[in-house]
BALOBA-1460 file (C-alpha; in Angstrom, 3 decimals):
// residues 183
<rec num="1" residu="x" x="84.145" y="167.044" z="132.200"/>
<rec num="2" residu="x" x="82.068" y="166.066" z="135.034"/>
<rec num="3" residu="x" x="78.765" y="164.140" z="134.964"/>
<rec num="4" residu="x" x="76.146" y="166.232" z="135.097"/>
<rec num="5" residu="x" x="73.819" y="169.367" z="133.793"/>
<rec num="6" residu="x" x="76.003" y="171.601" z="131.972"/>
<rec num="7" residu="x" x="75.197" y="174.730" z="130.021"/>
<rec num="8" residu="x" x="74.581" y="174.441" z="126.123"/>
<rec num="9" residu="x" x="77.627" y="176.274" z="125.638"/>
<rec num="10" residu="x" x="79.996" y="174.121" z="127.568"/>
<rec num="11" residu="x" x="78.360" y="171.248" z="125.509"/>
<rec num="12" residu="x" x="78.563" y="172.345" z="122.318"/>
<rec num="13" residu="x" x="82.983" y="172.560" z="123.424"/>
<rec num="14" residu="x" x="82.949" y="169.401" z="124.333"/>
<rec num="15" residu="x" x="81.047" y="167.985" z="121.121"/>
<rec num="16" residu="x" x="84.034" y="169.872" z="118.901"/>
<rec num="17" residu="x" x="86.313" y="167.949" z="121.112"/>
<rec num="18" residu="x" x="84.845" y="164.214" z="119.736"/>
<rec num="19" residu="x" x="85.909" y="163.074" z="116.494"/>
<rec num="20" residu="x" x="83.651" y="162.728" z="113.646"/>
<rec num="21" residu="x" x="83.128" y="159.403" z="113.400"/>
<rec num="22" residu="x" x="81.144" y="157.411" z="110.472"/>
<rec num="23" residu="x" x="78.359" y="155.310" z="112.047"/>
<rec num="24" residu="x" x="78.848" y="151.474" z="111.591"/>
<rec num="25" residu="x" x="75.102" y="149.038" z="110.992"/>
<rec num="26" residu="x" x="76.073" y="145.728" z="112.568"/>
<rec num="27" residu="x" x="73.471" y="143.479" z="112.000"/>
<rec num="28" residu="x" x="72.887" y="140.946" z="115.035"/>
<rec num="29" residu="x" x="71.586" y="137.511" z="114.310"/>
<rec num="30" residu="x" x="68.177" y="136.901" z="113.731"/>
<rec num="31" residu="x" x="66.330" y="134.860" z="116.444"/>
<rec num="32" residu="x" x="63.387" y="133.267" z="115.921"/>
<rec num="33" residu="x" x="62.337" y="131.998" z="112.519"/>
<rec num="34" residu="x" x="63.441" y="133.542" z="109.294"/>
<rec num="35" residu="x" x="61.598" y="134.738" z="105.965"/>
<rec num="36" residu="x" x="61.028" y="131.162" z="104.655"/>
<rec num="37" residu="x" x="61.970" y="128.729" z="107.142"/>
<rec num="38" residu="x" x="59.183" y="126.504" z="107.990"/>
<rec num="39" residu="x" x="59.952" y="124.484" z="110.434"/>
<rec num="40" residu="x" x="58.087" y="124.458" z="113.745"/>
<rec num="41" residu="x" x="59.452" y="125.511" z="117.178"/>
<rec num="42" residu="x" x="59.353" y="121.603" z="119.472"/>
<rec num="43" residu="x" x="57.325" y="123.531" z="122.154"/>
<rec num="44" residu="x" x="54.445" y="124.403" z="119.623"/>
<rec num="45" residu="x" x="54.574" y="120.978" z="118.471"/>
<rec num="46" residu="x" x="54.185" y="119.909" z="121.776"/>
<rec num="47" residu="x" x="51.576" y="121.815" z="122.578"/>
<rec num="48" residu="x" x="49.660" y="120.935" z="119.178"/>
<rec num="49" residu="x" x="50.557" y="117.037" z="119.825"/>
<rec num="50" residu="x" x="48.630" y="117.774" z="123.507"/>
<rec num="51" residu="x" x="46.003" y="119.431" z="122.377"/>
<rec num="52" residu="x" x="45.113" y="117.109" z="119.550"/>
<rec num="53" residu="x" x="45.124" y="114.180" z="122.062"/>
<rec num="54" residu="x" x="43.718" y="115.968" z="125.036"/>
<rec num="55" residu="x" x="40.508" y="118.285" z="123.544"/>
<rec num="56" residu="x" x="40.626" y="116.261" z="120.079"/>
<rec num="57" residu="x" x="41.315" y="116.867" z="116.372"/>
<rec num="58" residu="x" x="39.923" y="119.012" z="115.693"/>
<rec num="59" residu="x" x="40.304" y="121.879" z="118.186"/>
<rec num="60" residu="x" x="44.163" y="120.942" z="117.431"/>
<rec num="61" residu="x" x="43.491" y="121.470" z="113.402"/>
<rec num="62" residu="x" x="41.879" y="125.051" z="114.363"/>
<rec num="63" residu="x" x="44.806" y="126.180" z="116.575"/>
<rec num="64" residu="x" x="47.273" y="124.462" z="113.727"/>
<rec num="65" residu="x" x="45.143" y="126.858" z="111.085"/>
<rec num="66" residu="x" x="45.583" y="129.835" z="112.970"/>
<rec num="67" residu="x" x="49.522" y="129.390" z="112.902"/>
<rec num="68" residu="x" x="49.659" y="128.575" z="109.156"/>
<rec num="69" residu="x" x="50.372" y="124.791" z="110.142"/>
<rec num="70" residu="x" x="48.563" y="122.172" z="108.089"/>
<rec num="71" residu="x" x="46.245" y="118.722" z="108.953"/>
<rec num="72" residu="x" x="48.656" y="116.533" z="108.354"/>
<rec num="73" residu="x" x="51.256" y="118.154" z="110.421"/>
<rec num="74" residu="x" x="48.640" y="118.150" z="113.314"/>
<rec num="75" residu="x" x="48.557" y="114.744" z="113.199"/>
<rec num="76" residu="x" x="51.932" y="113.774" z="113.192"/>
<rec num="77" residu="x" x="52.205" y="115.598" z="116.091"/>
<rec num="78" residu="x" x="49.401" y="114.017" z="117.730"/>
<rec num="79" residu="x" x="51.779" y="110.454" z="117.339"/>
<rec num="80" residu="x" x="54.714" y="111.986" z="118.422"/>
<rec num="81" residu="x" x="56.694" y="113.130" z="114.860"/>
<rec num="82" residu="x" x="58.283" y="115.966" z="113.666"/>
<rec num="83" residu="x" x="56.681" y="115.837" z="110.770"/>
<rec num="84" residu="x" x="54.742" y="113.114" z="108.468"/>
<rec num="85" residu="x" x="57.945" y="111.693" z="106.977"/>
<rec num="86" residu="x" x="59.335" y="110.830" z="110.800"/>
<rec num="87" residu="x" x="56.479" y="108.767" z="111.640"/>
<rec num="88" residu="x" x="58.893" y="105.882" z="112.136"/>
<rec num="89" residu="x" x="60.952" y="107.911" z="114.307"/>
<rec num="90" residu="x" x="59.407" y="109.936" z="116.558"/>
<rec num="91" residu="x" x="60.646" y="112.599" z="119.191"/>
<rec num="92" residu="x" x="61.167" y="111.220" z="122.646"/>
<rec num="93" residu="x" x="60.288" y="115.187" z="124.426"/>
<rec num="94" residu="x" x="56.785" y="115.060" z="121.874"/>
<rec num="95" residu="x" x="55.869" y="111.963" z="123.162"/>
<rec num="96" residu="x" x="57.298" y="112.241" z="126.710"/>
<rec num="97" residu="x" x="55.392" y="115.859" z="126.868"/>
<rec num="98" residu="x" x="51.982" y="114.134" z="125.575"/>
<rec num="99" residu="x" x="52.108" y="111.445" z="128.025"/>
<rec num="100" residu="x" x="52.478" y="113.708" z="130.897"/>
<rec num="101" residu="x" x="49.529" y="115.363" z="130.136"/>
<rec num="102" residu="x" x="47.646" y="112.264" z="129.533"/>
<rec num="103" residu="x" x="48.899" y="111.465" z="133.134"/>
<rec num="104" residu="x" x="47.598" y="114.233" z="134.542"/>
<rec num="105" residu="x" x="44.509" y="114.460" z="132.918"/>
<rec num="106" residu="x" x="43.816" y="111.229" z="133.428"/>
<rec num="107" residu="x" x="44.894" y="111.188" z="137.257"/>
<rec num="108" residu="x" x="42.085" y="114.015" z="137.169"/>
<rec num="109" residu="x" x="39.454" y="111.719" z="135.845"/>
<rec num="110" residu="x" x="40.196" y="108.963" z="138.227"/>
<rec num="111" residu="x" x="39.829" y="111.659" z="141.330"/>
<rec num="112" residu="x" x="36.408" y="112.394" z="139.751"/>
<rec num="113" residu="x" x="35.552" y="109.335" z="139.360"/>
<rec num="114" residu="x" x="36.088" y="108.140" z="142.601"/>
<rec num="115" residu="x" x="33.783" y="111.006" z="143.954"/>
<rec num="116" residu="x" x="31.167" y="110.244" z="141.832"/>
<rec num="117" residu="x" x="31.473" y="106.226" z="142.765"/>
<rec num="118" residu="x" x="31.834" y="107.437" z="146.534"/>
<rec num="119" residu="x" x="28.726" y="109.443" z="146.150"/>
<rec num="120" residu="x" x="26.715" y="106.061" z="145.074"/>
<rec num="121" residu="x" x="26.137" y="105.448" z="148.319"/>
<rec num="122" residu="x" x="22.584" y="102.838" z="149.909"/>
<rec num="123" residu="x" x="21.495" y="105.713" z="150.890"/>
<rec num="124" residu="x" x="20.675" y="107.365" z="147.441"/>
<rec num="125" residu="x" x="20.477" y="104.261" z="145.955"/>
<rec num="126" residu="x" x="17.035" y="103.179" z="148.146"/>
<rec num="127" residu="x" x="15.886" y="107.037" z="147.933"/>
<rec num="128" residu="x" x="17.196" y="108.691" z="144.875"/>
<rec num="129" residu="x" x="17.814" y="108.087" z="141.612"/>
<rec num="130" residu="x" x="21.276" y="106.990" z="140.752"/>
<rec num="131" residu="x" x="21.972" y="107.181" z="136.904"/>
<rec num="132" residu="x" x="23.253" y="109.993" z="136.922"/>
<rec num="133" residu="x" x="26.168" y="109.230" z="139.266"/>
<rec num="134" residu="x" x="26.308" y="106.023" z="137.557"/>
<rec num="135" residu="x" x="26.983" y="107.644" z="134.129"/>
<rec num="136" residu="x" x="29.667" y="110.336" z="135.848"/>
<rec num="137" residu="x" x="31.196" y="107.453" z="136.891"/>
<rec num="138" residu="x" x="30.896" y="104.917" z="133.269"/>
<rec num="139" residu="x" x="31.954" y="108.638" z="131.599"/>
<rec num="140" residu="x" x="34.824" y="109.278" z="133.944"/>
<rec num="141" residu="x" x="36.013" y="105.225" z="133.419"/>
<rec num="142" residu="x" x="35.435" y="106.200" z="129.713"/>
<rec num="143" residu="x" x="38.274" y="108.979" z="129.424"/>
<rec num="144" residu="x" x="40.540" y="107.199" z="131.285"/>
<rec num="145" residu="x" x="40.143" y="104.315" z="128.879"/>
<rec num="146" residu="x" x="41.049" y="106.909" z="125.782"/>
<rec num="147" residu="x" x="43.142" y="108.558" z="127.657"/>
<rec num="148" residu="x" x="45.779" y="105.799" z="128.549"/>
<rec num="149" residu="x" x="48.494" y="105.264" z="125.856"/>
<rec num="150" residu="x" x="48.107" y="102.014" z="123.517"/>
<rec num="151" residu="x" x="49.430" y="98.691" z="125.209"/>
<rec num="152" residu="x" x="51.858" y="97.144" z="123.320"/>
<rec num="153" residu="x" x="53.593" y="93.785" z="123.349"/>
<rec num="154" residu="x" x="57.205" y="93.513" z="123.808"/>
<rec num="155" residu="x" x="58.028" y="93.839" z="119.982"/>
<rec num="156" residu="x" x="56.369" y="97.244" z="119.770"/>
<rec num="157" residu="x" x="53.368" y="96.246" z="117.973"/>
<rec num="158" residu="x" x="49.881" y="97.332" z="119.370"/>
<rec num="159" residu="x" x="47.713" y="95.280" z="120.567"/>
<rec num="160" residu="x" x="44.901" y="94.662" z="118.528"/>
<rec num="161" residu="x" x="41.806" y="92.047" z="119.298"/>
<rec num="162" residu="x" x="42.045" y="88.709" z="117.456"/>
<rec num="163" residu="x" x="38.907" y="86.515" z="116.358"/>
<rec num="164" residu="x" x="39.064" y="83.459" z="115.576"/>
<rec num="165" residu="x" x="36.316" y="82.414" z="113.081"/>
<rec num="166" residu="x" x="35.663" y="78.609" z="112.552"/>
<rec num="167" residu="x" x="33.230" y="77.544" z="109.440"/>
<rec num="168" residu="x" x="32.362" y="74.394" z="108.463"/>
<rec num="169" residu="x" x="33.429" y="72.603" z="105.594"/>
<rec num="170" residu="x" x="32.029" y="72.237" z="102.937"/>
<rec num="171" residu="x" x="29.982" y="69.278" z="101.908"/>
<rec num="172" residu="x" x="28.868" y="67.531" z="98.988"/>
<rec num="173" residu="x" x="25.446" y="65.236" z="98.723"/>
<rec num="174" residu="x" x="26.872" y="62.135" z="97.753"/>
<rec num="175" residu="x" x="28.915" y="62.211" z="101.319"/>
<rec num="176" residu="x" x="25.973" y="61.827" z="103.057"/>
<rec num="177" residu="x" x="24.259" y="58.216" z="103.345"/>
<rec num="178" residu="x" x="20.953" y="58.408" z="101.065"/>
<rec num="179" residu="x" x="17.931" y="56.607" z="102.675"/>
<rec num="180" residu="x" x="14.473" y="55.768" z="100.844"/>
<rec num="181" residu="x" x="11.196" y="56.645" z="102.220"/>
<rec num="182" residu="x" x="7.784" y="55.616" z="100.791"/>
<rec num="183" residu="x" x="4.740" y="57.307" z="101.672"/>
């Protein structure tokens, strides 16, 4: 039979020609996330994790509500994890993805920044008043200064400031020479 439009009649021929044949369900795998699984795809961790760390906690915690994902999860993310058992061990792509976009937002901050310190110029300083370049410029220094990850020494451990606070000791009266005074 050629391809084409053909008259009903010379269809309905051609269907008594085909064999009645049972139709067969095959059910193809499920992608995505199944009835009960709940794990969390790496990309919306990693978009949680940037989002906690870029616009802050909580705009992270709403966007983690929406999705059904809980606080604690969000913050696990934020450091990296899988999850809040894998603190110790956390995913090179979360953390790799999170630092890129602490790059670039910070990279960002510095180009602003450097406008706002360019725009400080003699000129506005003897004419104009200056603070509020000057606090463009201390904010802009400010979130680079969150932005950038921890520093930490070659052991892994953060560093943290150390204070060193020396008190005297103390002494008793009879250590000190008594002296008497008449009026």
């Amino acid at each position: 039979m050629a391809i084409g439009i053909v008259s009903d009649a010379d269809f309905e021929r051609e269907l008594g020609n085909v064999l009645p044949t049972k139709p067969q369900i095959i059910e193809l795998p499920h992608k995505g996330r199944s009835d009960g699984d709940v794990n969390v795809p790496e990309s919306l961790r990693k978009i949680i994790g940037e989002d906690a760390v870029l616009n802050g906690s909580k705009s992270a915690i709403a966007l983690a509500e929406s999705l059904g994902i809980s606080k604690s999860s969000v913050s696990a993310y934020k450091n990296g994890a899988t999850s809040t058992t894998s603190y110790h061990n956390p995913s090179q792509a979360i953390i790799g993805h999170i630092n890129k976009s602490r790059a670039r937002a910070t990279k960002r901050a510095g180009k602003t920044l450097n406008a706002a310190l360019a725009a400080i110029t003699q000129e506005k300083l003897d004419y104009t008043d200056a603070k509020d370049l000057a606090a463009i410029a201390k904010n802009m220094s400010g979130i680079i200064k969150d932005l950038e990850p921890p520093q930490s020494n070659e052991d892994g451990s953060i560093q943290k400031p150390q204070f060193v606070v020396y008190a005297p000791t103390f002494r008793d009266e009879r250590s000190y020479d008594s002296i008497t005074v008449s009026e």
